[in-house]
N, C-alpha and C positions, 0 to 999 in steps of 0.2 A: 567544418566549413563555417567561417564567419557567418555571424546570423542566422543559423540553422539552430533551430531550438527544439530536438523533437521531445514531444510528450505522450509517454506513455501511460496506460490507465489501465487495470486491470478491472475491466467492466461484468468478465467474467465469475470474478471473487463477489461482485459486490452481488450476481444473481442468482451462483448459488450459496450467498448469505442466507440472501433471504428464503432459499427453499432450506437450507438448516432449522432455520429460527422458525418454518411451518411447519413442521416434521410434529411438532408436539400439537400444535395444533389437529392437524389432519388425525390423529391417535387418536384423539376425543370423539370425531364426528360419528362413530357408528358404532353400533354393538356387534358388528360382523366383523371386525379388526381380532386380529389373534395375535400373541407376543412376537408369532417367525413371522407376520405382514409386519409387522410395527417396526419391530428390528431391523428384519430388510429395508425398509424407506431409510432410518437411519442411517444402517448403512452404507445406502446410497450415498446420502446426503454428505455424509460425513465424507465418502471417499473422493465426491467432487469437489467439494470445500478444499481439502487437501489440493488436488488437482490445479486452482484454482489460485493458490494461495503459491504452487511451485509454479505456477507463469509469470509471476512478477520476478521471481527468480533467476529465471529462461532466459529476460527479460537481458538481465544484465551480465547471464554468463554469455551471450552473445557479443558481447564490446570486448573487440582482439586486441591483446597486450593492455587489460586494465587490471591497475592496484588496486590490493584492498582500501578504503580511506574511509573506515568509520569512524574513526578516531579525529579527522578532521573535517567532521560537518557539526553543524547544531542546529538546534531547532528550537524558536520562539514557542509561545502561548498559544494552542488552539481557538479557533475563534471558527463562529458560523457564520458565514454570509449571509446574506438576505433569502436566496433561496435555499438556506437550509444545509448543505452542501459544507464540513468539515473544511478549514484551511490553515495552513501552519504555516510560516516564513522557514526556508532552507537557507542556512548559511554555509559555504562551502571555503575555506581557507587553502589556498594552492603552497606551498611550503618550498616546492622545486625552482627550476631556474629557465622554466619554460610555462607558454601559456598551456592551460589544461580545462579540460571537462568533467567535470562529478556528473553522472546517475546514482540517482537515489532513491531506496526503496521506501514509503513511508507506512508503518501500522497503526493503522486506528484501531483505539480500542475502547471500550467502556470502563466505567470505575472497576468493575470487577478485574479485571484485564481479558475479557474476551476479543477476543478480534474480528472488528467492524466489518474493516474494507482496507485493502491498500490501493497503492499508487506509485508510481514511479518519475519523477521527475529529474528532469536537467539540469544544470546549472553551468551553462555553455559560456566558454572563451574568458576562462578568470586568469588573467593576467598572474604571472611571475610573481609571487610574495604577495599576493591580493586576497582579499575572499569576493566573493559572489555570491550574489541573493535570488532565490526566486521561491515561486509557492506554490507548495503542495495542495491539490484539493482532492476530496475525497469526492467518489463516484456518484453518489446520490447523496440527499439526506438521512446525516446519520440522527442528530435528534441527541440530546440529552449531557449526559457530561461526558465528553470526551479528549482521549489521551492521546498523543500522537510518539510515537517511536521510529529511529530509524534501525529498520532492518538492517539493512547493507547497503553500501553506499563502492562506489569504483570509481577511480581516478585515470581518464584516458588522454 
């Protein structure tokens, strides 16, 4: 639909991020933690993470009759907003002989390459032999130096 620009965010990734990244913390706080509590929180943690990380996925095995099209997006410099908040330029190059739409998964990551947070964004109504721009933002503030990757990207 002309003008319809939806955006999706995977707000769930980015909250059990942060119960990952407490896991170690919470391990420390008591002398009553035993290696099978400890573990099991990990666990957890780890299996929502995962969970969490296949909704952005969901996200875009939902769009009926889309191609793969990683191979024709790209992605500018990371840069932080004002409020902290990861944001990348999506470029999305249409190749066919009709107007189309990219969904695009985007991974943040730290130097190390762990992963932040994603997101999923649009790049609605790119004209025949055109690209299209729009921008990824990550779900909170990530903070620090960050990498931006595109996961997968589908052409509808």
């Amino acid at each position: 639909m002309p003008g319809h620009r939806p955006r999706w965010s995977t707000t769930a990734l980015a909250l059990t991020t942060a119960a990952v990244l407490a896991v170690p913390a919470l391990t420390s706080c008591s002398d009553e933690d035993t290696p099978s509590s400890v573990s099991s929180a990990a666990s957890k943690a780890a299996s929502a993470f995962a969970s969490a990380t296949a909704e952005a996925g969901r996200q875009l095995d939902d769009i009926k009759g889309g191609i793969d099209a990683k191979d024709a997006v790209r992605l500018g410099d990371p840069t932080t907003a004002s409020d902290g908040r990861a944001e990348v330029e999506v470029t999305a190059a249409n190749t066919t002989d009709a107007t189309r739409s990219f969904a695009v998964q985007i991974n943040f990551r730290d130097e190390n390459g762990n992963l932040l947070d994603a997101t999923v964004v649009t790049v609605s109504d790119v004209a025949a032999g055109e690209t299209g721009k729009d921008t990824a933002r990550s779900t909170r503030d990530l903070g620090g130096d960050v990498r931006a990757e595109v996961a997968r990207a589908v052409r509808y």
